[in-house]
Structure formats: structure tokens, C-alpha cells
C-alpha positions in Angstrom: -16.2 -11.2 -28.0 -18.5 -14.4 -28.0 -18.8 -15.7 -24.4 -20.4 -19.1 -24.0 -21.1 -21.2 -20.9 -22.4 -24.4 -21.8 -24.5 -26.1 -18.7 -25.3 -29.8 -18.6 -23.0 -33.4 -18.4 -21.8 -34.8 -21.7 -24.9 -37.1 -21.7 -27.6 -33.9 -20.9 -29.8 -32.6 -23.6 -29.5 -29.2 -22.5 -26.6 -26.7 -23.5 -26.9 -23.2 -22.9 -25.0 -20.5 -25.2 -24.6 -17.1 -24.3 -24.1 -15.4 -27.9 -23.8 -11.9 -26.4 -26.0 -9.0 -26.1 -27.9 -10.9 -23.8 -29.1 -13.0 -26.6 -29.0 -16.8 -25.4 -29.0 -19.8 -27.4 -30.6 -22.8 -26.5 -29.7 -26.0 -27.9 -30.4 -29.2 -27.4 -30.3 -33.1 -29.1 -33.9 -32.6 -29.9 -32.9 -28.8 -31.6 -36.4 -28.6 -33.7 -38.5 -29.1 -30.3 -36.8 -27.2 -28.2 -36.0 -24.2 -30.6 -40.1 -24.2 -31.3 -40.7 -24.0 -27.6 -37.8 -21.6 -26.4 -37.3 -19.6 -29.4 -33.9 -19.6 -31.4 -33.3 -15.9 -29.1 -34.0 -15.8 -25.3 -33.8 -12.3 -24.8 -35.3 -12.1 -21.3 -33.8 -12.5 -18.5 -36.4 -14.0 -16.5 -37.0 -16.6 -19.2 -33.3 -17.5 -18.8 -33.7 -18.2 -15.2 -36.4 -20.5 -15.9 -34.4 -22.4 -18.7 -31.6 -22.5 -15.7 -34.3 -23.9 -13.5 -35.9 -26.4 -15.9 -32.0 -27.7 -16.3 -31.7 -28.5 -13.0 -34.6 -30.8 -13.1 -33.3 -32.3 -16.1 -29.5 -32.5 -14.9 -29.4 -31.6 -10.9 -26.1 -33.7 -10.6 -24.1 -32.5 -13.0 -25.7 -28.9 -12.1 -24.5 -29.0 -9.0 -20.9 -30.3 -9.8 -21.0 -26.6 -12.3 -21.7 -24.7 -9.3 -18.6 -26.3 -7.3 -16.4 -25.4 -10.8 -18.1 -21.8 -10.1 -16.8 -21.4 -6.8 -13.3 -22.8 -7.8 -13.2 -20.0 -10.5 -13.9 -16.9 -7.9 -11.3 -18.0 -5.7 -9.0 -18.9 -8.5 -10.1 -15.0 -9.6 -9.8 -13.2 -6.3 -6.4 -15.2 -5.8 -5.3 -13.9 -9.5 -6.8 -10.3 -8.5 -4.9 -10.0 -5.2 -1.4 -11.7 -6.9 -1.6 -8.8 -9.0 -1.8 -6.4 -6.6 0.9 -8.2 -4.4 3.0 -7.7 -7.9 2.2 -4.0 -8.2 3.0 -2.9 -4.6 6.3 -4.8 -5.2 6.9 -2.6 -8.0 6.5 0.2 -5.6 9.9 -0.9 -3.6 11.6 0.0 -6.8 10.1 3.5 -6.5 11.4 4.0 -3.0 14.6 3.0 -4.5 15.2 5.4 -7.1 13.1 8.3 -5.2 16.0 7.4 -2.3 18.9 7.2 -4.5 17.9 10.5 -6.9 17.8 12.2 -3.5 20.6 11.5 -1.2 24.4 12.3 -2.6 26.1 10.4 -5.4 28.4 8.5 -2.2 25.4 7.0 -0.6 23.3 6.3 -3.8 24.3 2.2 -3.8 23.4 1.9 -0.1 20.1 3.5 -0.9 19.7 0.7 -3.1 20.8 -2.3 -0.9 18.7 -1.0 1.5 15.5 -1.8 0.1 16.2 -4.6 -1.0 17.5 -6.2 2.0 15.2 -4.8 4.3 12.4 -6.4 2.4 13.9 -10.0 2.6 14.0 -9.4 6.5 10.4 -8.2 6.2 9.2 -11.0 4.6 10.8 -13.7 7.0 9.8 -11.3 10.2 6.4 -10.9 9.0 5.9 -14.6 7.9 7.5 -16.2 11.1 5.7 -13.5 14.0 4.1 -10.5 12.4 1.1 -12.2 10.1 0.2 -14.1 13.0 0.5 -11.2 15.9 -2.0 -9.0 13.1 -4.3 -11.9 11.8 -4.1 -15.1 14.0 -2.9 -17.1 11.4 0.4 -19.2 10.3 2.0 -21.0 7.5 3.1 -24.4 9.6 0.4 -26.6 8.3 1.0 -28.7 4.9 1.4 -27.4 1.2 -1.7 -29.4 0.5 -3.9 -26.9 3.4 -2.1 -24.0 2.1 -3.1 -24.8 -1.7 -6.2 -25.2 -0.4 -8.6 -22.1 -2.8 -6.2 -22.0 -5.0 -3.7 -20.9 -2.7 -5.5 -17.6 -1.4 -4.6 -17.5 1.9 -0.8 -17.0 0.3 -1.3 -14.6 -1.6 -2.9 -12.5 0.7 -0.2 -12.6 2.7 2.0 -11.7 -0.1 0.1 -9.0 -0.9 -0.3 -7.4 2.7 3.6 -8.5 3.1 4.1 -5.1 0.9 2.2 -3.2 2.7 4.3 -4.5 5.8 7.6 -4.3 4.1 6.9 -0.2 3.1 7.6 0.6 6.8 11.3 0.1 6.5 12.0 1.6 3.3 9.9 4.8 4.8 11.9 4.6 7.6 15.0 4.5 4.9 14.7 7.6 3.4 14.7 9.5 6.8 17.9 8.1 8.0 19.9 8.3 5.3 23.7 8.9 4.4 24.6 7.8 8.0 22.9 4.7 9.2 24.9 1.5 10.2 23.8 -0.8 8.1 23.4 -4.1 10.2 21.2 -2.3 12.9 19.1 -1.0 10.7 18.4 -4.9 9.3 17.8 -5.7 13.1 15.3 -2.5 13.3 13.6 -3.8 10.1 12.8 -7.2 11.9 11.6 -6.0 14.8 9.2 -3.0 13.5 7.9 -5.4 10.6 7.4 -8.5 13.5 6.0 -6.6 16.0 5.6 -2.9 16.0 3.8 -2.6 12.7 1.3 -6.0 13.2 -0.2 -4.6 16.4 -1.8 -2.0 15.0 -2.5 -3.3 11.3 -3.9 -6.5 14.0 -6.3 -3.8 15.7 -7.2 -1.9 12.4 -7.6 -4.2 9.7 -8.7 -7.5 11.9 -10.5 -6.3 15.3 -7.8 -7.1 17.8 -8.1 -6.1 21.6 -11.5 -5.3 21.2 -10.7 -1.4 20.3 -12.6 -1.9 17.3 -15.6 -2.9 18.8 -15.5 -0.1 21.6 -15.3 2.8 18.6 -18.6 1.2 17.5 -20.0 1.1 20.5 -18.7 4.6 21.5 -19.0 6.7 18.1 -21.4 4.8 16.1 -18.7 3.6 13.7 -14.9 1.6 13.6 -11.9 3.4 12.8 -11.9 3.2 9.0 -8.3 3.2 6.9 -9.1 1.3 3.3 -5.8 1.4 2.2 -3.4 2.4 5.0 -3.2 6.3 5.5 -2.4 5.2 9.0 -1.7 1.7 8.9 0.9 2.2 6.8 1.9 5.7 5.9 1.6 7.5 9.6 2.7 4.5 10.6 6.5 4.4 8.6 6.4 8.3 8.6 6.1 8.4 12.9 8.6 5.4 13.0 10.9 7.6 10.7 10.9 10.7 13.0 11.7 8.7 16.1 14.2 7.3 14.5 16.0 10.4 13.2 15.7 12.4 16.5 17.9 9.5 17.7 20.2 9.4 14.9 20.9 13.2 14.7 21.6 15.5 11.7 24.2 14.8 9.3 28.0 16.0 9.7 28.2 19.5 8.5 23.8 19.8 7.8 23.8 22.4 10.1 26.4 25.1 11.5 26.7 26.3 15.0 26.1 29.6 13.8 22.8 28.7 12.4 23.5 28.2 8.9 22.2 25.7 6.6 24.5 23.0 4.3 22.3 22.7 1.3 22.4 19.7 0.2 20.4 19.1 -3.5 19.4 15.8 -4.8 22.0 13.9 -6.6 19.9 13.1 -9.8 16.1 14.9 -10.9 15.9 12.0 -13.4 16.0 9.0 -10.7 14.1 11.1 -8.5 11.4 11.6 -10.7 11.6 8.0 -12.1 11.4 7.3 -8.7 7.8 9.1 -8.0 6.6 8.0 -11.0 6.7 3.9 -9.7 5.1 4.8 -7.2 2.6 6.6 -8.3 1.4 3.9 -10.9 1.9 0.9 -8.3 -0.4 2.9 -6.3 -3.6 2.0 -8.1 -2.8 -1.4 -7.3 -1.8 0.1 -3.5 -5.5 1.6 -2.9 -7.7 0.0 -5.5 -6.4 -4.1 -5.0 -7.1 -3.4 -1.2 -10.4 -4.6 -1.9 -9.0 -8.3 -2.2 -11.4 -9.6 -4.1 -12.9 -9.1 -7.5 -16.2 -8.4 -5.7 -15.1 -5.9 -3.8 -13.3 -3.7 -6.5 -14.6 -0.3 -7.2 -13.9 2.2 -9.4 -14.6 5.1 -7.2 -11.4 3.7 -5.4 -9.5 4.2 -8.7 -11.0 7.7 -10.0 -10.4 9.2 -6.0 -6.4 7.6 -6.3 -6.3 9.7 -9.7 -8.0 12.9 -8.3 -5.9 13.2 -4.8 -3.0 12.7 -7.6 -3.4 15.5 -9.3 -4.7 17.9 -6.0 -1.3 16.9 -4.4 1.1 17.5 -7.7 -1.0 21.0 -8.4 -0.6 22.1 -5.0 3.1 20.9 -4.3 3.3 22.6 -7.8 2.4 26.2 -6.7 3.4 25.9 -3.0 6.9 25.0 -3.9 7.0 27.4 -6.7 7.9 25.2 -9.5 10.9 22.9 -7.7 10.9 19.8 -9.2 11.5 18.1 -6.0 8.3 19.4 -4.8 6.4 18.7 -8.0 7.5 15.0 -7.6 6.4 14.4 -4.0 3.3 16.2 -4.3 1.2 13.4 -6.1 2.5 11.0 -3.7 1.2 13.2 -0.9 -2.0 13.0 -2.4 -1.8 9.3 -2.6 -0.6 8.8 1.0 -3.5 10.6 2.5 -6.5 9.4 0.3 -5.6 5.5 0.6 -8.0 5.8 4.2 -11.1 7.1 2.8 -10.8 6.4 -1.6 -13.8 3.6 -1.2 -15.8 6.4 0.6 -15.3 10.0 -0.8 -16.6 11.7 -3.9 -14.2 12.7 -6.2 -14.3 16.2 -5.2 -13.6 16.0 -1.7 -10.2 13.2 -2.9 -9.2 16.6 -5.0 -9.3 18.8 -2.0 -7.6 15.9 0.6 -4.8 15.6 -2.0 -4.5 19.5 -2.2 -4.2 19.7 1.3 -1.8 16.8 2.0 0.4 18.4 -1.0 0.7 21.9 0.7 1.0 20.6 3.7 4.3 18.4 2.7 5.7 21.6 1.1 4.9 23.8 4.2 6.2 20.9 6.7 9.2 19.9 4.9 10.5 23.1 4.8 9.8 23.9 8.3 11.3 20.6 9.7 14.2 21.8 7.9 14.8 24.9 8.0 13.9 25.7 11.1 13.7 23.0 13.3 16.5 21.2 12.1 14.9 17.4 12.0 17.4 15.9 9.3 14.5 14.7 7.6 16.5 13.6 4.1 13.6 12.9 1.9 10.6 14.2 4.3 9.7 11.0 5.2 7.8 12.5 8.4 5.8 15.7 6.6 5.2 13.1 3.6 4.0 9.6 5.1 3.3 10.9 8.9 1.6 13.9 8.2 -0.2 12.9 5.0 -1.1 9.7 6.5 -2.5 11.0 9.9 -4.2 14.2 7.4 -5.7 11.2 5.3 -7.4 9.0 8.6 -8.9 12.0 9.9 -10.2 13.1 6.6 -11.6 10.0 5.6 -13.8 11.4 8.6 -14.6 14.6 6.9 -15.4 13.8 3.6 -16.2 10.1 4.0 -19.3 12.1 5.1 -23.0 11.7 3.1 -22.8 15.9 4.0 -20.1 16.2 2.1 -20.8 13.8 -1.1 -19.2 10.5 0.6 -21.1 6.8 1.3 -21.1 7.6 4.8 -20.6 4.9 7.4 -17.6 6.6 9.1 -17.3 8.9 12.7 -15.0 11.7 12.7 -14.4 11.0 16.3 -13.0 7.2 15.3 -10.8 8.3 13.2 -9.4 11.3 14.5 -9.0 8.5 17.9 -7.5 5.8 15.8 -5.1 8.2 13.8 -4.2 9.0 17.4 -3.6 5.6 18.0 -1.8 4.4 15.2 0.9 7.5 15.7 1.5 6.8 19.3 1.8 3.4 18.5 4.5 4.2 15.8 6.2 7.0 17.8 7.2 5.6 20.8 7.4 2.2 19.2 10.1 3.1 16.9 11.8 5.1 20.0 11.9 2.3 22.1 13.5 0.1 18.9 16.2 2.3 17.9 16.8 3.8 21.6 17.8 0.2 22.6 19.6 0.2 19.5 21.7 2.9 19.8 22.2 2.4 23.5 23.8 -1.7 23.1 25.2 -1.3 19.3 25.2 2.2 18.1 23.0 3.0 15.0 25.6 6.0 13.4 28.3 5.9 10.9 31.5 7.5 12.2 33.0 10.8 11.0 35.2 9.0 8.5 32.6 6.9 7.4 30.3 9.2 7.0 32.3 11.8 4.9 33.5 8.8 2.3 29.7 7.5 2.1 27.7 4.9 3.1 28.8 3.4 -0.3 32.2 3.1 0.0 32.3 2.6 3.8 30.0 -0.1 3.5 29.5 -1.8 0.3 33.0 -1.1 -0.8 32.1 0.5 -3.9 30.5 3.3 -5.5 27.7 4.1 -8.1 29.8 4.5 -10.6 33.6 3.3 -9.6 34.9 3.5 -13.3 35.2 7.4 -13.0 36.8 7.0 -10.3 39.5 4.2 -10.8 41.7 6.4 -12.7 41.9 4.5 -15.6 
């Protein structure tokens, strides 16, 4: 591919061609002179500098006005770099989707549905009105011209961490299931996404309250999370179980004599098709959390990939071949590498995503099994464990000991893991404890037993096999 950048005003002498291969060419009006003193081939770099130097002699005002057209195309790149993220984690909403409706029964497969969607148009107002500036300090109130201003940046950073914001709820989705009301849920969405979630992405991710500073001071290193093991993941999956100790099992889960409903996933296929969004929208997730083009690293990527497979392998052997399993294990893997995947060697992602695979398979079938949590798609052993696994392991094998960059205390992490989860715990409790208290966050018996599809949406997933006709 020929690549040239040509340096100099219309009326300068100088124009500067790079012909690849770090062969430059160096032409000017006076071509003969100049190609006898520079050479047709500038293969040296240090001679290019001083052809760069000698042209801003020559053309210093026009120089200058290509180094302002520089600037304008990073941030017109980081803005284009971080869109595209925004655009992948998006995607990812339609993963939580199909993982939710390939789960639950056939009746409640169009609520799972509806529910992402809405819930993320309540996010995005809730976090763009009160939760972006609670976390960051910032608003959108001033003029389009100010917000335009870097080629809009500012925006789509907001867009971008809007996804990460809006991920709470449709955690919190798949744990409730098949016998939430519909409109307090909306009202819990607005309220975790405007101010339970921002307070601690705000101490995290921007330094607020100062706890930032005193992990420095205390361990020798902040609380690291790269890409959200416990901003977001702990976070959504600690929410969840608060919220589904408070909404109870479903009708006929679990018998007073101590037997268990079963109660299999409605379709493999959109289960899997499901995992599989996810999964690729989670490159953008953990690598695009660089936010610039400067920033991006392929470690990030080739750690996302490696925790991938350690978490399918393991959820693989653990959960002796079930498919349902095998489909959450690589997204185990992701959940609890997204903290430390700009630190660890490949290696030590392999082994966090092993773990964090096992340990959904050993956790999910403990919470239900034997202490009945209602836990529909293992939203707690999956995001809250995973994520919490992930922060304090970033603390492990962020390690230089055990192949990582370093730069990270075991002690800040394992305290701002703790954090994040009481944070989320009794944050979520308070929400839908006030909830269910003043409105009531349940279906009814009726309700419940015709689906959340019927009962509220007034229709199924597929009403022509059912119309009679």
C-alpha cells in the first residue's frame, strides 16, 4: 500500500513522499538540485528528521498549520476507535438477549426480549441526565458547538461507557426472571444505572472520594479493574443476588419436601447464539477500554482469547459435557480477566479463566441445588463471583513474579473488590427492598403460571401455534 504525506503550503518547494519501506522521496520545484543533494532514496531515519527540520525553516507557517491537522486526525481516530467499541458492546445487549431468552421457558421468552431493550433506553437517559455526572463530573447542557468540539469525543465516550452502565440491568435480568413486574423493574433500572452503579465506576475509574488516593498511599498501588471485573460484572452479578433474595424462587422451583422442579432451557440454539455475541463483542468490551488508539494493546486482546478458552475447557470438563455449561464457561473467563488483561501474561489469563469457569459450574450448581437462590441464568456465580475472582486476581498475576507488568497490590484489589460488592449488595437491597415494600416487584400466581409474555406483553413467542388456526 503506497502511503504518502506530503508536507509544505501549495506555494513551498518542499514535498515529502513516503514510498514505503521506509524509503522517502524528496521532491521539490528544483528536482535536479535537491535529488543531487538528498538522494532520490532517504533511507535513514535520522536524515528524514533533518529534511523535516530543514522544512520548517523553509515553511514554518504552513508547518505548523500540518501539525494542528495532525492533532485533529488523533482525535478524529480515538473518537472513531472508541465509536467502535461503543458499537461492539452494544452488540453485546443482543447477547444478553438471546442467552436470556434460550434459557428461561418458551412463555417468558418475549419478555426476555423487551427487557433489554427497554431497560437500556432507561439506562441511557438515567446515566446521561445523573449517573455520567455523579461518576465523572461532567454533563451534556452546554451547546452542540462545545460538545462537537474534538470531533465530538467527549460523546462518544459517554456512549461507549453508557454500555458498560447499561450491562448492569440486563445482569440483573437474567436473575429475576419469569416473575418480575415489569414497570418496577424499569424504575430499578433508573435508579441502579443513576446512582448505585456511578458511585463506584466514579471511585474506580475517576478517583472520587479520595479512596483512590489512600490505596496508593496505603498499599503502594490504586485499585486496578481495566475493563470492569468489578465495575461492572461484580457489580450487576451482587445487584442480581440482592435482588433475587427479595423476589423469591419461582412457583413450583422448589417442593416443601425438598425436591427440585427442573426446569431446562427453552432453546440450546439461542442460548448458544446468545454466548457467542457476547463473546465476540467482548474484544471490543476489554480491548476498546483503552479509549484511545494509543493506548490499545494486543496483550489485552491475546489475554481476552486465552481466559476464553481456560473458562470454556474447564466449564467443559467440570460440567461434564452440558451444553449449558460449555456456553457460559468462555464468558466466565471473560468476566474475570477484563480487570487485569492489560497486565497478565498469557498464561496466568489461561489459568484466571480456568478458575472462573469451574468456579461458575461448582457455584451454580450449589446456589441451586442446595441453597435454593433462584438464580435463572447464574447471574450471581457468573458476573459476581467471576467478577470479584477477576479483581483479586488481577492482583495475583498482574504480578512481575508471576509473568505480569506489575504496578498492582494484592491488598488494593482484594480491598476494592470488597468495596465494589458491598457497594452493589446492599445497594441493590436497599433499591428493590423499597420496591417491594411501596409497589410490589412479583408477578401473581396467575401471572406467573401463564408467563410474563402473555401476562404482560399480551402475546407470545410464537402466537400462531397457538391461535388454533
Amino acid at each position: 500500500m503506497r502511503k504518502s504525506c506530503q508536507t509544505g503550503g501549495v506555494d513551498s518547494p518542499f514535498v515529502l513522499h513516503h514510498s514505503g519501506a521506509g524509503k522517502v522521496n524528496l521532491r521539490t520545484k528544483r528536482e535536479r538540485k535537491n535529488s543531487l543533494f538528498f538522494g532520490k532514496y532517504i533511507k535513514n531515519q535520522s536524515v528524514v528528521r533533518l529534511a523535516q527540520v530543514l522544512l520548517v525553516y523553509k515553511d514554518l507557517q504552513f508547518y505548523g498549520g500540518g501539525m494542528e491537522e495532525l492533532g485533529v486526525l488523533k482525535t478524529g481516530s480515538d473518537a472513531l476507535f472508541i465509536l467502535l467499541g461503543a458499537i461492539m458492546v452494544l452488540a453485546m445487549h443482543a447477547g444478553f438477549a438471546f442467552l436470556e431468552l434460550g434459557t428461561v421457558r418458551k412463555k417468558n421468552q418475549v419478555n426476555a426480549l423487551v427487557k433489554i431493550l427497554t431497560d437500556f433506553s432507561i439506562s441511557t437517559l438515567a446515566y446521561f441526565f445523573i449517573g455520567y455526572s455523579i461518576a465523572y463530573g461532567a454533563n451534556f447542557f452546554s451547546g452542540a458547538e462545545d460538545l462537537a468540539q474534538k470531533n465530538g469525543y467527549e460523546l462518544v465516550k459517554f456512549f461507549f461507557l453508557l454500555t458498560f452502565a447499561a450491562a448492569i440491568p440486563a445482569i440483573v435480568s437474567g436473575g429475576i426472571a419469569e416473575r418480575a413486574r415489569f414497570n418496577p423493574q424499569l424504575a430499578a433500572t433508573f435508579i441502579l444505572v443513576g446512582f448505585i452503579y456511578p458511585l463506584f465506576e466514579g471511585i474506580a475509574w475517576n478517583g472520587r472520594l479520595g479512596i483512590q488516593e489512600w490505596m496508593t498511599s496505603t498499599f503502594g498501588a490504586p485499585f486496578h479493574d481495566f475493563a470492569g471485573s468489578v465495575v461492572v460484572h461484580a457489580v450487576g452479578g451482587w445487584i442480581a443476588l440482592a435482588a433475587v433474595m427479595l423476589l423469591g424462587a419461582r412457583r413450583g422451583r422448589y417442593t416443601k419436601e425438598g425436591r427440585i422442579s427442573a426446569h431446562p432451557p427453552s432453546s440450546i440454539p439461542f442460548l448458544a447464539l446468545g454466548a457467542w455475541i457476547l463473546t465476540v463483542g467482548w474484544f471490543g468490551f476489554n480491548v476498546m477500554s483503552a479509549q484511545t488508539i494509543a493506548g490499545i494493546s494486543g496483550l489485552v486482546a491475546v489475554n481476552s482469547l486465552m481466559a476464553m478458552v481456560g473458562g470454556t475447557l474447564a466449564a467443559l470438563w467440570m460440567g461434564k459435557n452440558d451444553p449449558g455449561f460449555v456456553h457460559n464457561g468462555p464468558l466466565a473467563g471473560l468476566v474475570a480477566v477484563c480487570a487485569g488483561s492489560d497486565l497478565m501474561h498469557p498464561l496466568g489469563a489461561l489459568f484466571v479463566g480456568g478458575i472462573a469457569g469451574a468456579l461458575f459450574v461448582v457455584m451454580f450448581t450449589l446456589t441451586q441445588n442446595r441453597w435454593k437462590i433462584d438464580d435463572v441464568l447464574g447471574v450471581w456465580p457468573l458476573h459476581g463471583l467471576c467478577g470479584a475472582w477477576g479483581g483479586i486476581a488481577a492482583g495475583i498475576f498482574g504480578l512481575k513474579t508471576f509473568g505480569g507488568i506489575g504496578g498492582v497490590s494484592f491488598m488494593a484489589q482484594l480491598c476494592g473488590t470488597l468495596l465494589g460488592v458491598t457497594i452493589a449488595f446492599f445497594g441493590g437491597y436497599a433499591v428493590y427492598g423499597v420496591l417491594k415494600k411501596f409497589v410490589g416487584i412479583r408477578l401473581d400466581a396467575e401471572e406467573e403460571f401463564n408467563g410474563a409474555d402473555l401476562s404482560i406483553h399480551r402475546i407470545t413467542a410464537t402466537p400462531e401455534r397457538e391461535s388454533g388456526w
